[in-house]
C-alpha positions in Angstrom: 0.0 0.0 0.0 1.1 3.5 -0.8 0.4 6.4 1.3 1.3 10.1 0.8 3.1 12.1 2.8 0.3 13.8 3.5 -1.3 11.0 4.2 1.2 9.6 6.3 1.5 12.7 8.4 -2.2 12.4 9.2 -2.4 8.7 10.1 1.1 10.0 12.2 -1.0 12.8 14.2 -4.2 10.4 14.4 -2.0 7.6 16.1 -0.6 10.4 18.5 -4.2 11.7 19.1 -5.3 8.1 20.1 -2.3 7.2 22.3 -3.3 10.4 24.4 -7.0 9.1 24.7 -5.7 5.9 26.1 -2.9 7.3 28.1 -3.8 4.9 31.1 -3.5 1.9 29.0 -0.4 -0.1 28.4 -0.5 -2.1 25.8 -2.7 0.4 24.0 0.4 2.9 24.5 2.5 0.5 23.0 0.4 -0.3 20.2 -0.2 3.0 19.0 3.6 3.6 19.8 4.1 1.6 16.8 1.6 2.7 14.5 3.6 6.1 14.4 6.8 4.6 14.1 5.7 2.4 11.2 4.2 5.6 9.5 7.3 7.9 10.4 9.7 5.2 9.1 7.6 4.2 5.8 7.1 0.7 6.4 5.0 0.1 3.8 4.6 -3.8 4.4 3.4 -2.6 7.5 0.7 0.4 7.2 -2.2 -2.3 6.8 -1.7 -3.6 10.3 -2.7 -0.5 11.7 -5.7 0.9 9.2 -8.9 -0.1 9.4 -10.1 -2.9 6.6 -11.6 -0.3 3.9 -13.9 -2.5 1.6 -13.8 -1.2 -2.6 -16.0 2.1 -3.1 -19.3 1.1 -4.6 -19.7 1.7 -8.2 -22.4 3.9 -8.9 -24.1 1.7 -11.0 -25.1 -0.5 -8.1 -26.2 2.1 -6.3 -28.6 3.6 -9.3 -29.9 0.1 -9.8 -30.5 -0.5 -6.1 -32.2 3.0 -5.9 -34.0 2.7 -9.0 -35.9 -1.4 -7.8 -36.5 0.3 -4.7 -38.1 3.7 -6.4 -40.2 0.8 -8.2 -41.4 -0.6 -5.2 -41.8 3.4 -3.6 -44.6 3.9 -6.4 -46.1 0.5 -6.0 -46.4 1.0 -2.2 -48.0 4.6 -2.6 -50.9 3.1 -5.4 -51.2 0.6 -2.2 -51.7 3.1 -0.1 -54.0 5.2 -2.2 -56.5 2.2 -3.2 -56.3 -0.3 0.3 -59.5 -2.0 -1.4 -57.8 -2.9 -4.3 -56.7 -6.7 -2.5 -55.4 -7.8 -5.8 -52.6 -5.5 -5.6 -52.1 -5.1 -2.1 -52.8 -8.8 -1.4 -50.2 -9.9 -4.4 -46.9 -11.3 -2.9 -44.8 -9.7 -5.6 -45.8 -5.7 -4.5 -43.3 -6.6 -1.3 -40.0 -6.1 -1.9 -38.0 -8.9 -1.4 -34.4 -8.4 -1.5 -31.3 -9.5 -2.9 -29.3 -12.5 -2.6 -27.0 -12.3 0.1 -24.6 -15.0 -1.2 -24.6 -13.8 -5.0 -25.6 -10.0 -5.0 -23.9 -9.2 -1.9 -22.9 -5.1 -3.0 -26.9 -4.4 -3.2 -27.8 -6.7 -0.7 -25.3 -4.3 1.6 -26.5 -1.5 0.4 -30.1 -2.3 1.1 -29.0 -3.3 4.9 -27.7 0.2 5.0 -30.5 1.8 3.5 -32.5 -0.5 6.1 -30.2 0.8 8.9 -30.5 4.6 8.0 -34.0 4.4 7.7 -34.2 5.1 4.3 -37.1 3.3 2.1 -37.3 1.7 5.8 -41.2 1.2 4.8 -40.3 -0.7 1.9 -38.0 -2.9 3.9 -40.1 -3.4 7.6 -37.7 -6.8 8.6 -34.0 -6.2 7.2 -33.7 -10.6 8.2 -35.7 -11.1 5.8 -34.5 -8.9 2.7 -31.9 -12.3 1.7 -33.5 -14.1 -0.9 -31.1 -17.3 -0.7 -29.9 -17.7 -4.0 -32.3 -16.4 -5.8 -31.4 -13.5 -8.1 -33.0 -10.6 -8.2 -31.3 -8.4 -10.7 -32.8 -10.0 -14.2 -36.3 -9.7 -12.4 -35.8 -6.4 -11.2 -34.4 -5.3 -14.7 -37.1 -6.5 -16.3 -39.3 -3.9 -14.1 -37.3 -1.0 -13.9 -37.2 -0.6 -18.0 -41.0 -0.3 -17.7 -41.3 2.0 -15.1 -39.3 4.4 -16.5 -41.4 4.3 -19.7 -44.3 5.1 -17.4 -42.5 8.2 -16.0 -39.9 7.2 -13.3 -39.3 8.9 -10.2 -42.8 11.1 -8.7 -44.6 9.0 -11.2 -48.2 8.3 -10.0 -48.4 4.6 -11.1 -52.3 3.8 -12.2 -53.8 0.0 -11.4 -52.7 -1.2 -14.5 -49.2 0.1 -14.8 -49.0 -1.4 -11.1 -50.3 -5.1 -12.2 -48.0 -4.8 -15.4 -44.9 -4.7 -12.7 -46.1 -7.5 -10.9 -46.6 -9.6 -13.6 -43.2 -9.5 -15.1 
């Protein structure tokens, strides 16, 4: 791993700043004792032992995907909510939004467990245990709406019954 100057200067004063916050702990002393002499010498081999893991950014096409699906499921939720009576929509299993597969779509199946957490679409997504739908993909399914719904409008889009059935019959 490479690291700046710069960089290493601040990982330097961050070390310093947490060996003064555990100034009554040994082995914490130590520890961070190290961290600034493996920065201040350049040990490269070594900088990983003392940074947090850092997972690869997110590409921003899984995050417009993962927003779109659930911007599908925002519109069928609010023709839900503005027709209760109408049970063959709001009694049809696929007007839930399911999930992703933990095991094979693990980015947006993250991403909806932080969206979960943060309490965004939190409505769409009321148990976060059970948004893993175990091996089964999602993403040629959810393709398969999204291309529609943007054809009907998109985002703010007011969804009639039959646009809504359309979706749920893909």
């Amino acid at each position: 791993m490479e690291l700046t100057e710069f960089e290493r200067a601040l990982m330097i004063r961050q070390c310093n700043i947490l060996q003064l916050l555990e100034a009554d702990d040994e082995d914490a002393q130590k520890y961070w004792g190290c961290a600034i002499d493996v920065f201040e010498r350049g040990y490269r081999e070594l900088y990983e032992a003392y940074l947090p893991h850092l997972e690869e950014p997110l590409s921003a096409g899984v995050y417009q995907f993962t927003c779109d699906i659930l911007n599908v499921y925002d519109a069928i939720a609010g023709y839900i909510s503005n027709h209760g009576e109408d049970t063959e929509v709001s009694g049809n299993d696929a007007s839930t939004f399911p999930g992703f597969s933990a095991s094979d779509e693990i980015e947006y199946f993250s991403l909806i467990h932080f969206f979960a957490k943060s309490g965004r679409w939190d409505y769409l997504m009321k148990d976060p245990a059970k948004l893993d739908t175990h091996h089964v993909k999602m993403i040629p399914q959810y393709q398969k709406m999204i291309s529609p719904w943007k054809t009907y409008g998109g985002l703010g889009q007011i969804l009639t019954r039959e646009q809504v059935l359309a979706l749920l019959n893909i």
